[in-house]
C-alpha positions in Angstrom: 161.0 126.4 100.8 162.3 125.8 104.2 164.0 122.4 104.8 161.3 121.5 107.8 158.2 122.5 105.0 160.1 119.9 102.5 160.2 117.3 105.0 156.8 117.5 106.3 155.1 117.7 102.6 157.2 114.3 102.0 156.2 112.7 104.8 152.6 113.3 104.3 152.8 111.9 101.1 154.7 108.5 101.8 151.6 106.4 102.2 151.1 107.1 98.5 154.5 107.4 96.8 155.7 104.9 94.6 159.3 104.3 94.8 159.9 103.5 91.6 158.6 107.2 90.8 161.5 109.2 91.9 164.2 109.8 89.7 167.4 111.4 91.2 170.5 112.2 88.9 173.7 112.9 91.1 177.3 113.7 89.6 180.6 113.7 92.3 177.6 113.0 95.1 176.0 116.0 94.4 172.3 116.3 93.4 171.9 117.7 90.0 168.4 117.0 89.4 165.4 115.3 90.3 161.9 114.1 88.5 159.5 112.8 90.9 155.9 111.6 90.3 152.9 110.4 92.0 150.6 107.4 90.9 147.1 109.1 89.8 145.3 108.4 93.0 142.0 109.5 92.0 142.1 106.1 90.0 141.6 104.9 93.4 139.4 107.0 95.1 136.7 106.4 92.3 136.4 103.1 93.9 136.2 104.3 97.5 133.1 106.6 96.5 134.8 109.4 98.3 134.4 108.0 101.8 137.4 107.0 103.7 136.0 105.0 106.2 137.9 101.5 107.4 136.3 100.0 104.4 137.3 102.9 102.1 140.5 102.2 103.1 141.0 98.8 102.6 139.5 99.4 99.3 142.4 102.1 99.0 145.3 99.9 99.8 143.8 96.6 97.9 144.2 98.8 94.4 147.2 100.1 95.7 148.1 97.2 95.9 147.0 95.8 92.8 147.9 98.2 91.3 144.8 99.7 89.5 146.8 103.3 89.0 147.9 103.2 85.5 148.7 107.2 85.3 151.7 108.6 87.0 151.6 112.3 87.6 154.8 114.2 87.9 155.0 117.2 90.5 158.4 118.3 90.8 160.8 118.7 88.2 164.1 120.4 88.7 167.6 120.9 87.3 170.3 122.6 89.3 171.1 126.0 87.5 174.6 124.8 86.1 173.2 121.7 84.3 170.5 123.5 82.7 170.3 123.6 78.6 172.7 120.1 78.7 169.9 117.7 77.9 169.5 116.4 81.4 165.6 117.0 81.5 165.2 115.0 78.5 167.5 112.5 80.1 164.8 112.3 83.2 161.9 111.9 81.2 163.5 109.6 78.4 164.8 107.5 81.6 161.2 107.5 83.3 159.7 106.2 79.5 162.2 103.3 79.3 161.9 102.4 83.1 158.1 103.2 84.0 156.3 103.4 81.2 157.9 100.3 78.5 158.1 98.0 81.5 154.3 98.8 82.2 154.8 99.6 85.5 152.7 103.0 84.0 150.7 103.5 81.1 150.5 107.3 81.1 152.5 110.5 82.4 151.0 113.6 82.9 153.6 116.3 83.2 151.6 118.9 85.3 152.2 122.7 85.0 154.6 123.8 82.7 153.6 127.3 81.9 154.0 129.5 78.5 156.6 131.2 80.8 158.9 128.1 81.0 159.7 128.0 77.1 162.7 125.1 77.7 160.0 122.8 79.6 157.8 123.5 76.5 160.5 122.4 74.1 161.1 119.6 76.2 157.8 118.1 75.6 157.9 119.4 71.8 160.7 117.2 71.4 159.0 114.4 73.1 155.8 114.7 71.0 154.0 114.9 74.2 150.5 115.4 73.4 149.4 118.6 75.1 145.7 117.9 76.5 145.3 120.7 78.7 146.5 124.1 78.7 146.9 126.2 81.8 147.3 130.2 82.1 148.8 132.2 84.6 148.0 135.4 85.4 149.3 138.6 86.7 147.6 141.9 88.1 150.5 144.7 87.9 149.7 147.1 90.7 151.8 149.9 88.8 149.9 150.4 85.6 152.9 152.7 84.1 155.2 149.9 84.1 155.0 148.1 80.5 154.4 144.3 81.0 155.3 142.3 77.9 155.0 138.2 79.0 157.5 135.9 78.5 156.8 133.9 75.2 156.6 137.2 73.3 160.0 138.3 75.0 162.4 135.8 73.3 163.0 135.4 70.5 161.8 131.8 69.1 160.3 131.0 72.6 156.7 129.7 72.3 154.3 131.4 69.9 
């Protein structure tokens, strides 16, 4: 993603992020790895009725303000390449638990898209005892039907089953 895209997407979203949301893990000054999360908004917009009118959006900002939102939903999750596999996503989420969710800031996290083709994201939330509510499938049309396709979880060995 170009730098400009990145920018624009954040600053779009501002209005709604909650600071307390984004987790950034830096070693020597350098950004290792990031978990960042948005409230639930559509725990506000059932209020609003779907119109965003002036008085749809006062009604927005007063449970913003309140804070109505008691799910947080996480978007982007990352871990530079050369921390991978050294227990820094657990570290994220276990931080986010301790300092969102036990200080009741949030009740709930819903960690959004983590495909069967991401088997350390799915022992991640094994190890959590996430409770898994919703399962999502990606799929793929191979253009070249000669070319054997095998996916991921069936590839390695002790991956997901």
């Amino acid at each position: 993603m170009e730098l400009s895209t990145a920018l624009k997407i954040v600053k779009a979203m501002k209005p709604v992020m909650d600071p307390r949301l984004l987790i950034f893990i830096r070693y020597k000054g350098r950004p290792v790895a990031m978990y960042i999360s948005l409230p639930e908004l559509n725990e506000i917009f059932k209020y609003v009725n779907g119109n965003l009118n002036w008085l749809g959006k006062l009604k927005f900002l007063y449970h913003k303000w309140r804070g109505t939102v008691q799910t947080m939903t996480g978007i982007v999750f990352g871990v530079a390449k050369e921390w991978q596999g050294k227990g820094i996503e657990g570290a994220l989420i276990v931080y986010a638990e301790k300092n969102i969710v036990e200080k009741k800031l949030y009740k709930d996290t819903i960690l959004t898209w983590i495909g069967d083709f991401n088997p350390r994201m799915v022992k991640v939330c094994q190890n959590l005892d996430a409770e898994n509510y919703r399962t999502l499938a990606t799929y793929r049309y191979l253009f070249d039907r000669s070319i054997p396709f095998e996916p991921t979880r069936r590839r390695k060995e002790g991956a997901i089953e």
